[in-house]
C-alpha positions as CSV (number, residue, x, y, z in Angstrom):
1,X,21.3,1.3,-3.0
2,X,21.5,-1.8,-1.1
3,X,25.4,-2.4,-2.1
4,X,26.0,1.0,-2.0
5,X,28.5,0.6,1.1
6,X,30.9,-0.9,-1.6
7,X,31.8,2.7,-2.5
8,X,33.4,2.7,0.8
9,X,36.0,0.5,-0.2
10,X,36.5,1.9,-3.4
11,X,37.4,5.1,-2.2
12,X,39.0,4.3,1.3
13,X,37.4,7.2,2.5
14,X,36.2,6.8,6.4
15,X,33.9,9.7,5.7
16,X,32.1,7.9,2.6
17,X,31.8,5.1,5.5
18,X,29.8,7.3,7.6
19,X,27.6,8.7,5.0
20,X,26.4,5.4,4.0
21,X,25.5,4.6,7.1
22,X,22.8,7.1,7.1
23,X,25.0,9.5,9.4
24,X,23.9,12.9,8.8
25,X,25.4,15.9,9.7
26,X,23.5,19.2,10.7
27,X,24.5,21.6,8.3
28,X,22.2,24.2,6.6
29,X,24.6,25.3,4.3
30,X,23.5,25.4,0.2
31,X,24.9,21.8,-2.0
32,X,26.8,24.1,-4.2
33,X,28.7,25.5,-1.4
34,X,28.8,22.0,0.6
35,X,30.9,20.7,-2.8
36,X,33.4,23.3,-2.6
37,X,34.0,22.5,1.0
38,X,34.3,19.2,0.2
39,X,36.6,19.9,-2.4
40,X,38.9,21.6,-0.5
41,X,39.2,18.7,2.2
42,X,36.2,18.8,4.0
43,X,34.9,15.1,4.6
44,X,32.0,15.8,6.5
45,X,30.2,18.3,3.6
46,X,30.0,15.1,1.3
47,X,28.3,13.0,4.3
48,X,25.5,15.9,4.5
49,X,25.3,16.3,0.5
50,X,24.9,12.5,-0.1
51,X,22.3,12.4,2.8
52,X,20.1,14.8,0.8
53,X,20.4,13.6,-2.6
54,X,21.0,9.5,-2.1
55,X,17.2,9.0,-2.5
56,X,16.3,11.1,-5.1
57,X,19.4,9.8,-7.4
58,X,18.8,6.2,-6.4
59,X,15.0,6.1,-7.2
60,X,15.5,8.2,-10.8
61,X,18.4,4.9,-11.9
62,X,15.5,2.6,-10.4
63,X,12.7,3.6,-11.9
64,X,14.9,4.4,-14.9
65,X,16.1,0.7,-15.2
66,X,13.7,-1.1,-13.1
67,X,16.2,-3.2,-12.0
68,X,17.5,-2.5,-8.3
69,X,20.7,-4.5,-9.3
70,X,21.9,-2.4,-11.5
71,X,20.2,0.7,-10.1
72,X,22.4,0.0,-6.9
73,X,25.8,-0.8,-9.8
74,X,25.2,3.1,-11.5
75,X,24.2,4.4,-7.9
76,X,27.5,3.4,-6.5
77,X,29.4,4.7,-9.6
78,X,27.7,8.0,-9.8
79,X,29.0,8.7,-6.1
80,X,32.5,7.5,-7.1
81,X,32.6,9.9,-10.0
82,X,31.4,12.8,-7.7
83,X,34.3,11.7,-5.5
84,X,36.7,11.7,-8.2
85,X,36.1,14.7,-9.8
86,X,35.3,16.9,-6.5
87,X,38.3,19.1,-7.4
88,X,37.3,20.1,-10.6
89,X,33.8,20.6,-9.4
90,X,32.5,24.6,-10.3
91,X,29.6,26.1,-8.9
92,X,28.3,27.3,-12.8
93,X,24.9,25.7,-12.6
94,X,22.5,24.2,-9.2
95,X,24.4,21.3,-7.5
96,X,21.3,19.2,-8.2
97,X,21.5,19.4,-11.9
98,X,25.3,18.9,-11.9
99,X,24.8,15.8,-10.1
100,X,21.9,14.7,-12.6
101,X,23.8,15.1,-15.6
102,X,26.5,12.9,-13.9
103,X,23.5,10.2,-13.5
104,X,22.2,10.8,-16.8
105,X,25.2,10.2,-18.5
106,X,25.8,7.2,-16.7
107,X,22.5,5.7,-17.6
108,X,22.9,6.6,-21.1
109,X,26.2,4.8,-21.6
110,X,24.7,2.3,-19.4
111,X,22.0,1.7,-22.1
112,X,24.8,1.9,-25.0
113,X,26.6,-0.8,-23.4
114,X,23.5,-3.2,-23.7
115,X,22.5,-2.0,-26.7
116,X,19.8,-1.0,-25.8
117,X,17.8,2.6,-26.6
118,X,19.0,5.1,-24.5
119,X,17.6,8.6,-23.7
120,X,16.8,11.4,-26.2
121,X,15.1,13.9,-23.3
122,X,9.1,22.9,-15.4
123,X,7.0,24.9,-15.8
124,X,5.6,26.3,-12.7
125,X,1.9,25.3,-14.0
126,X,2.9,22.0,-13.4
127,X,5.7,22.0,-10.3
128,X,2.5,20.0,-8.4
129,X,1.7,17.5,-10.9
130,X,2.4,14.3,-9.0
131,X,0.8,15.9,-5.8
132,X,-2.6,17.1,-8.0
133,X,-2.7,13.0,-9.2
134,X,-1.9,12.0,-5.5
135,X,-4.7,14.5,-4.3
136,X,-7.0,13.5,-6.8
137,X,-7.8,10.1,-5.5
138,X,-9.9,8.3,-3.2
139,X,-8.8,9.0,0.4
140,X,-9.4,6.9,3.7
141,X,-9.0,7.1,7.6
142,X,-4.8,6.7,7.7
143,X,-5.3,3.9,10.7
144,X,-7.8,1.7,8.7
145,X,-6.0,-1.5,7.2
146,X,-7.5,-0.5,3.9
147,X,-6.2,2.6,3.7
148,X,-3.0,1.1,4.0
149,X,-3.5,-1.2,1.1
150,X,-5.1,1.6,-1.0
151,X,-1.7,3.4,-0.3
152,X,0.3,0.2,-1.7
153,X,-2.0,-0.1,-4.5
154,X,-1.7,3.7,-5.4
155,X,2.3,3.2,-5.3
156,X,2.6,0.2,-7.2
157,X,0.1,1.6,-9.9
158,X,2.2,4.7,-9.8
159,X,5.6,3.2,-10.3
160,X,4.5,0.9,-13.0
161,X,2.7,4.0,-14.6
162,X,6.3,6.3,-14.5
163,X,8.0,2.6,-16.2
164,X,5.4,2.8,-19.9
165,X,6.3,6.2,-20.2
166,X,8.7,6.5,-23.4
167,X,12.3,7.1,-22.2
168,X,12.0,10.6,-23.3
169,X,8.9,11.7,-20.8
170,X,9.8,9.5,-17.7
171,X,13.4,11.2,-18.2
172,X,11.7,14.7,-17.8
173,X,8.9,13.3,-15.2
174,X,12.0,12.0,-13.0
175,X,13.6,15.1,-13.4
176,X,11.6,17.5,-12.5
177,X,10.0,15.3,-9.2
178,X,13.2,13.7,-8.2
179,X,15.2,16.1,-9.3
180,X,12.9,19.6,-8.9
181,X,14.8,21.0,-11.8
182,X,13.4,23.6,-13.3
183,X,12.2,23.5,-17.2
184,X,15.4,25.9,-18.5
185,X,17.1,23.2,-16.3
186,X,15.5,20.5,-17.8
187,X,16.2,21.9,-21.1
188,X,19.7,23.1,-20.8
189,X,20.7,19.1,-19.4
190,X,19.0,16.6,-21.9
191,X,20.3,19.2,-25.1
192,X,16.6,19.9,-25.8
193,X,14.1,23.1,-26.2
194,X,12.4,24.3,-23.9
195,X,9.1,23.5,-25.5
196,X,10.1,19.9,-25.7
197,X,10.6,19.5,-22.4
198,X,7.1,20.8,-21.4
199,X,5.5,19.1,-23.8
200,X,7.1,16.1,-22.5
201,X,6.4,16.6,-19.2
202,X,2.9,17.3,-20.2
203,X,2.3,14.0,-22.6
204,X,4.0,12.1,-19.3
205,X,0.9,13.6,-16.6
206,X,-1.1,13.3,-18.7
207,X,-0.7,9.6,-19.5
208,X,-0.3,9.2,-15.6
209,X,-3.3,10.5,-14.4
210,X,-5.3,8.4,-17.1
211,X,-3.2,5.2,-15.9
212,X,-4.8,6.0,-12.6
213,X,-8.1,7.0,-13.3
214,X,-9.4,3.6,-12.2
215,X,-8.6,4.6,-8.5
216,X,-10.7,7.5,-8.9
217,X,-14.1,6.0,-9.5
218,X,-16.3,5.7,-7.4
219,X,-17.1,2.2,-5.9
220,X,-20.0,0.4,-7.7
């Protein structure tokens, strides 16, 4: 996402400029209906839709790829391509997963370009997962210096943890917390059951909250 202000001159559009500057306008209105504004010639909607989803999208290509250079290369073309295909754009399924198949996609034939193995992948038992692993651990005054380096420790043990999973459950991990797609979601975008999905999502928690365990001893 650092480059991502080259989409600006890709597209020549002066309201792409303002969206990656972080402009964002007040609008309550749903994504799905925001993309048909847009679509019929309303700039503004896509500076409030790429506001709300830039994050999300850009961490699931980082910690997809775990490199930021190309994270910020499939970030800019996943906004180009919802630029480009904004008139055809139908409101049949949530914006959100609309927009994730476009990233998917991109990350697979990302990965079949470097020939390398690309990706083969909730329930509301586990729509809390991450925060139950967050919640679990150790916690410390918020204004105490090592509270603060607990916090970096816990993120950098956590992002390393979501890179060892098998393409397969980080895909269905980054979904459903980046993405909060549901598991019929989930299911209907990666071409798999919905059994699969869960039980990938499951394997994936499971091997995340045992990567972490260390942080929840107690000090000898």
């Amino acid at each position: 996402m650092r480059d991502a202000r080259a989409v600006v001159a890709m597209s020549g559009g002066s309201h792409t400029a303002r969206a990656m500057s972080g402009t964002r306008s007040p609008d309550d209105r749903d994504d799905a209906a925001l993309m048909v504004a847009y679509a019929g010639g309303e700039a503004a909607a896509f500076d409030t839709l790429y506001a709300r989803h830039k994050g999300g999208i850009y961490r699931y290509l980082l910690r997809h790829c775990n490199h930021a250079g190309t994270a910020d290369e499939l970030f800019q073309d996943i906004w180009m391509n919802v630029i480009r295909v904004r008139t055809t754009y139908a409101p049949t399924a949530k914006f959100a997963t609309w927009l994730y198949t476009l990233a998917r996609n991109r990350l697979v034939d990302h990965w079949r370009a470097a020939g390398q193995a690309t990706l083969v992948s909730v329930d509301n038992d586990d729509d809390g997962a991450l925060r139950d692993i967050v919640e679990s651990l150790p916690a410390a005054p918020a204004h105490e210096p090592l509270a603060q380096a607990d916090a970096r420790q816990v993120s950098a043990l956590l992002k390393a943890a979501v890179a060892s999973l098998p393409h397969p459950q980080r895909d269905a991990f980054l979904l459903q917390y980046e993405a909060g797609l549901s598991l019929a979601e989930i299911a209907a975008l990666t071409g798999v059951g919905m059994e699969t999905v869960k039980s990938r999502l499951r394997y994936a928690i499971a091997k995340l909250r045992a990567e972490l365990a260390p942080l929840r001893e107690d000090p000898a």
